[in-house]
C-alpha positions as CSV (number, residue, x, y, z in Angstrom):
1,X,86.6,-67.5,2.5
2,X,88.6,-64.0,2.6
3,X,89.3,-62.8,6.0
4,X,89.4,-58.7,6.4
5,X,92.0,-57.4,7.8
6,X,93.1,-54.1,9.2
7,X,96.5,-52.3,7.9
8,X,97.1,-52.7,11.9
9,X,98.2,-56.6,11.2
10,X,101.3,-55.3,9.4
11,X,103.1,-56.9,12.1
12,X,101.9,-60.5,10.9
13,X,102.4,-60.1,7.8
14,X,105.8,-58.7,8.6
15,X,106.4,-62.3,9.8
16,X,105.4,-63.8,7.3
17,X,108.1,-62.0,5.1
18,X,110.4,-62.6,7.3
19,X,109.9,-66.2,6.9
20,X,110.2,-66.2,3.4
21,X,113.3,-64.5,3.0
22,X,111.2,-61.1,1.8
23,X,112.2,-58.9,4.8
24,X,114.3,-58.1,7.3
25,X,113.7,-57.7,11.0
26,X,114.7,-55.2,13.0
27,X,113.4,-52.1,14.0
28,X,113.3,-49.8,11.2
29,X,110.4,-52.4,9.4
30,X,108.5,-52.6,12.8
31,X,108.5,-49.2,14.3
32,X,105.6,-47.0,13.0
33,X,107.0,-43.8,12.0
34,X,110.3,-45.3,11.8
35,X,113.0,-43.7,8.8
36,X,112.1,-46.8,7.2
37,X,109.2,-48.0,4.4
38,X,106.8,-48.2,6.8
39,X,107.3,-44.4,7.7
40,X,105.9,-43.8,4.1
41,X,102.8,-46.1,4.4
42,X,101.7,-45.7,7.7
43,X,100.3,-41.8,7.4
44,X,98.6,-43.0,4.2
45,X,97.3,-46.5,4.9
46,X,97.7,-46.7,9.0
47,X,94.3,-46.9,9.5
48,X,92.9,-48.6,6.5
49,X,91.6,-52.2,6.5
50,X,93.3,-54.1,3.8
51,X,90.4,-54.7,1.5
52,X,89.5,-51.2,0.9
53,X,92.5,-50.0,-0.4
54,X,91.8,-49.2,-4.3
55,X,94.7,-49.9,-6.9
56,X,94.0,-45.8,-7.6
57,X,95.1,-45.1,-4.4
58,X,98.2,-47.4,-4.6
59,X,99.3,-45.2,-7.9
60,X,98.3,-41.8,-6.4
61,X,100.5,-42.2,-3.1
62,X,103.2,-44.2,-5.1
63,X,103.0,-40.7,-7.5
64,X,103.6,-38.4,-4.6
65,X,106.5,-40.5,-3.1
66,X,108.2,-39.8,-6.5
67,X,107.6,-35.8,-5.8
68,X,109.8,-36.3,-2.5
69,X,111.8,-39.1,-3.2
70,X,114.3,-40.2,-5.4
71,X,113.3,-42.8,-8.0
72,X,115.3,-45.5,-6.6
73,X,114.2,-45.1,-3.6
74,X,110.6,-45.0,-4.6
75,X,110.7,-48.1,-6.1
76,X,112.6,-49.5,-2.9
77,X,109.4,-48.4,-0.7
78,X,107.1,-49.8,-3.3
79,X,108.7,-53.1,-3.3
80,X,108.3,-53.3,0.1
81,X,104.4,-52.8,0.1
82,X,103.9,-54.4,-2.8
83,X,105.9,-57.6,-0.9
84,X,103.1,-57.0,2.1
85,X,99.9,-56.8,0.0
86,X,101.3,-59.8,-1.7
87,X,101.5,-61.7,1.3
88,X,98.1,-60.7,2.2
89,X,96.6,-62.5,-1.1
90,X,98.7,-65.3,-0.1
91,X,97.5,-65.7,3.1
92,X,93.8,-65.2,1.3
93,X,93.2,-61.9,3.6
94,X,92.8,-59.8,0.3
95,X,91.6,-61.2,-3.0
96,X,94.3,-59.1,-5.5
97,X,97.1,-57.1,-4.5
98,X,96.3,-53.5,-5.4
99,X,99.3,-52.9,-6.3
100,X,99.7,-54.9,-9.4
101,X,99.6,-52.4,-12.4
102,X,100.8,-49.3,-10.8
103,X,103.5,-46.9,-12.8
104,X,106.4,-45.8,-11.1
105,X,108.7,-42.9,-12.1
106,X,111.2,-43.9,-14.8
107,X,114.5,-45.0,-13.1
108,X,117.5,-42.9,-15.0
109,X,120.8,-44.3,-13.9
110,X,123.5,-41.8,-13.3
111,X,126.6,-42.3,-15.0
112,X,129.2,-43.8,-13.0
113,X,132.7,-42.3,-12.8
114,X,135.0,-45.0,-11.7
115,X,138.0,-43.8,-9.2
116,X,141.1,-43.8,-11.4
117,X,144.0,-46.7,-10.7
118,X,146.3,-44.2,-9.0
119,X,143.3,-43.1,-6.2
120,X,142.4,-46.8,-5.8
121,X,145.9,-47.8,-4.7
122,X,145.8,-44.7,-2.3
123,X,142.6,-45.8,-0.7
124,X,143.7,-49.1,-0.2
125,X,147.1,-48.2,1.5
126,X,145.8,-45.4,3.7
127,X,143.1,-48.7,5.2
128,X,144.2,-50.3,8.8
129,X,146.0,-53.2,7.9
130,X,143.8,-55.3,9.7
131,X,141.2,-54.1,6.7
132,X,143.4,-53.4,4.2
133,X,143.0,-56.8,2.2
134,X,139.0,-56.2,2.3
135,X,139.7,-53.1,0.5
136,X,141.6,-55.3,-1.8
137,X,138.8,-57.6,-2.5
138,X,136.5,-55.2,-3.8
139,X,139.2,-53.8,-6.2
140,X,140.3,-57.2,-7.3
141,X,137.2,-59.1,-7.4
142,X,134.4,-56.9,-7.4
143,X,133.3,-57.7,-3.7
144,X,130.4,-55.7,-1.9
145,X,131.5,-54.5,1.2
146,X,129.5,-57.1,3.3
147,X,130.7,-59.7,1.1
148,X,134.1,-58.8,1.6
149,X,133.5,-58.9,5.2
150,X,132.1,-62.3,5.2
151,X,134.8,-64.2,3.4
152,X,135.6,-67.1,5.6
153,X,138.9,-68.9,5.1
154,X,137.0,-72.4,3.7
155,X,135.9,-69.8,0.8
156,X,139.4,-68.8,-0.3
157,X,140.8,-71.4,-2.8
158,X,144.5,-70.5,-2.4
159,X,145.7,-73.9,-5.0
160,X,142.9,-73.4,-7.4
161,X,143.1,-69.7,-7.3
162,X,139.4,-68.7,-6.7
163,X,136.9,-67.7,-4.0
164,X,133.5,-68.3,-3.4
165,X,130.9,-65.7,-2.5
166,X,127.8,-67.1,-1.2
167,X,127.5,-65.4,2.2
168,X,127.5,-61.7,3.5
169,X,128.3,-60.0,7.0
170,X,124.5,-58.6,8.1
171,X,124.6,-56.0,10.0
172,X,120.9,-55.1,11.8
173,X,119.9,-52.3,14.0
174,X,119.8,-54.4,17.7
175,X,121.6,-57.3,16.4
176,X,125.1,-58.4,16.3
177,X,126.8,-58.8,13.0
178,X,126.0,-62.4,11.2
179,X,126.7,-63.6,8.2
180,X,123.4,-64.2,5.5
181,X,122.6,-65.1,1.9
182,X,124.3,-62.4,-0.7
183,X,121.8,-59.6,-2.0
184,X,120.2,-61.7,-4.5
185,X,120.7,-65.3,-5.5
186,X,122.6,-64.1,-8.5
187,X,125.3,-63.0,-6.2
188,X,126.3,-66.7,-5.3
189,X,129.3,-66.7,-7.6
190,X,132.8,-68.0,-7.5
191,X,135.9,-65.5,-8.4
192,X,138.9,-65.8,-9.9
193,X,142.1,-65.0,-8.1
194,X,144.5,-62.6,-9.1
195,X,147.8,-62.8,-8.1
196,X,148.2,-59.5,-6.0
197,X,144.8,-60.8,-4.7
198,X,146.0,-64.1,-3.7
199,X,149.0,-62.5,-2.2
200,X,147.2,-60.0,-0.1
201,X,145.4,-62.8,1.5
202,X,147.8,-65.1,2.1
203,X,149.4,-61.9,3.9
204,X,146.5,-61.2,5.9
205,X,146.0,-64.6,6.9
206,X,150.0,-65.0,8.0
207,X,149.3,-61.3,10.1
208,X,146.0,-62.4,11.8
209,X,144.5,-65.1,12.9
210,X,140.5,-65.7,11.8
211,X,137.6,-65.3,13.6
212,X,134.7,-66.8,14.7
213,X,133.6,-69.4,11.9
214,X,137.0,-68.5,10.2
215,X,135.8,-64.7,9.5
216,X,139.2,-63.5,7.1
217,X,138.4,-59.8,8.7
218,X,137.7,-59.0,12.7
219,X,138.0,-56.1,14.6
220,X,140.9,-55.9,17.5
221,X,138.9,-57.7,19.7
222,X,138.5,-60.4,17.0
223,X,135.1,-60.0,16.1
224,X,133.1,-59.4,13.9
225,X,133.4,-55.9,11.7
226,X,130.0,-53.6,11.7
227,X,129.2,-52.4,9.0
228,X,129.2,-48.9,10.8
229,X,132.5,-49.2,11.9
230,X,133.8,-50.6,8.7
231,X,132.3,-47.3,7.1
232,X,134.4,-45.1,9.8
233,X,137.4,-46.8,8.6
234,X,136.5,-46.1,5.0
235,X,135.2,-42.7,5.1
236,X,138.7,-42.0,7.2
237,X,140.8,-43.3,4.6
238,X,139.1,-41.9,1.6
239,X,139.4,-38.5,3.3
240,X,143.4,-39.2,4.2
241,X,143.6,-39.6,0.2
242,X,141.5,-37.2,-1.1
243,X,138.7,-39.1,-2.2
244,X,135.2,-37.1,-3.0
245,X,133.1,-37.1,-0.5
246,X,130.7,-39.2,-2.2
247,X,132.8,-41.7,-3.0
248,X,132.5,-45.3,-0.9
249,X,133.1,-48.7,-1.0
250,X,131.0,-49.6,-3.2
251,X,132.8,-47.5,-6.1
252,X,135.8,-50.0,-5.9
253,X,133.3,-52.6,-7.8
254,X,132.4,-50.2,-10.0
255,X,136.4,-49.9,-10.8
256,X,136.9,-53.2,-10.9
257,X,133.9,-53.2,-13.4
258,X,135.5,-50.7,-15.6
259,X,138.7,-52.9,-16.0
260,X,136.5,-55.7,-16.9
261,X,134.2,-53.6,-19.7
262,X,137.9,-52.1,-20.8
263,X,139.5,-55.2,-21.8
264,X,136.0,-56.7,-23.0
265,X,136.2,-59.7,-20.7
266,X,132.6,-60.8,-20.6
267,X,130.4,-61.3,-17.0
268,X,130.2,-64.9,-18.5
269,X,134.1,-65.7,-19.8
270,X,136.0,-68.4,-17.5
271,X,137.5,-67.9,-15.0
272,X,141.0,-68.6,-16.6
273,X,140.1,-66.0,-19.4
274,X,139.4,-63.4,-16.5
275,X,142.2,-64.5,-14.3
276,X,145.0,-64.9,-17.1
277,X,144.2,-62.5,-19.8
278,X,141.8,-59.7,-18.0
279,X,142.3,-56.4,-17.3
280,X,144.1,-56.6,-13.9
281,X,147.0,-58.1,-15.7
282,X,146.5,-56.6,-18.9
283,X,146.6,-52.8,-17.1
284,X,149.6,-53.7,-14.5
285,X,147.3,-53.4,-11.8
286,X,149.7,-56.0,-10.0
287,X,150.7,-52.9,-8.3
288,X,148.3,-53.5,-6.1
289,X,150.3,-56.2,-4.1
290,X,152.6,-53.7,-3.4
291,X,150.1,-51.2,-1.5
292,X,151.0,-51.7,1.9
């Protein structure tokens, strides 16, 4: 038998995500009001057993988040409630999500303007050394920023020439910094090795000793990096260089994505193919090794 329940049980079903990999805890998921997805469901639904909440309703607030909100982030929120309501039918509290069949905004991706070679060497010398090689890693190989921080000296494959990305630093609002699963599970991947890369790291790793669990990059104290202060570092260098504003850490992906699509090396090619005739080589980017 289905079980009513208030919207004011968000807190179980919270759990219940959390369990499952679906959501994170902290405070910006628990907090009404909070600048999180909650702070765009509580005004609307706050009050509102589960049950009574019409799929019309889902698609006429999910409507107005697209007046105030950018696509992306619309759909971000919706996933999130979407995720809860889901739980709900799980947990046979609800009899059908409501929000199955809703319409959200058309997502048009802006182009991407990858940084040029010349600013991507600047970046990367004007980091501490400490975090320079980080830097390197997202140029190189494409690494997020909390995957970059999360390497772990048992991932780096210094005779094969490869590295293995299955974990990520996690930084959470009243937590310290922990490593986690990638983004998605499509993100468990394993890299080839350049060999600029490979002699970055070797450097790093003859400069400083690892951390905790082998953590490649630490702060002074030989911790863990938050993401916060990693983002200091960044936003400092960039600005030493002349970077735009807008430009983070994530954009050295995006460059190392462009140097893939320019030589045509394929997402799926071996890693030979990519390591011995891709673009790094291809364009001189060896430079790299010399940055610092």
């Amino acid at each position: 038998m289905l079980r009513t329940s208030s919207f004011s049980s968000i807190y179980y079903l919270l759990n219940k995500l959390e369990a499952k990999g679906l959501a994170r805890p902290g405070p910006g998921n628990r907090v009404p009001g909070a600048a999180g997805p909650l702070g765009h469901v509580l005004p609307r639904f706050g009050n509102r057993p589960l049950a009574s909440i019409r799929p019309s309703e889902i698609q006429a607030w999910a409507r107005g988040l697209s007046d105030e909100l950018a696509p992306a982030t619309t759909e971000l929120v919706f996933r999130f409630v979407f995720a809860i309501f889901k739980a709900a039918v799980d947990d046979r509290l609800i009899a059908r999500n409501p929000c199955v069949g809703t319409k959200l905004p058309r997502r048009v991706r802006a182009q991407v303007i990858p940084l040029e070679t010349a600013q991507v060497l600047a970046v990367i010398d004007a980091m501490p050394e400490r975090l320079r090689a980080a830097a390197v890693l997202g140029a190189g190989c494409g690494l997020r920023q909390g995957e970059a921080l999360g390497v772990t000296v048992d991932r780096v494959d210094f005779l094969r020439r490869q590295l293995v990305v299955d974990r990520q630093l996690l930084t959470l609002t009243g937590q310290a910094p922990h490593l986690a699963p990638p983004k998605t599970p499509s993100s468990v991947r394993t890299l080839p090795l350049a060999d600029f890369v490979l002699t970055k790291l070797a450097r790093h790793v003859e400069h400083f000793e690892p951390g905790e669990g082998g953590l490649l990059f630490t702060s002074a104290s030989g911790g863990p990096v938050p993401r916060n202060r990693f983002a200091d570092v960044w936003r400092t260098a960039a600005t030493k260089v002349g970077l735009p504003t807008s430009a983070t850490f994530h954009d050295l992906r995006h460059f190392y994505a462009s140097l893939l699509k320019i030589s045509d090396v394929a997402a799926t090619a071996s890693l030979d193919m990519v390591r011995d005739q891709g673009p790094i080589r291809d364009l001189g980017f060896s430079a790299v090794s010399s940055a610092g």
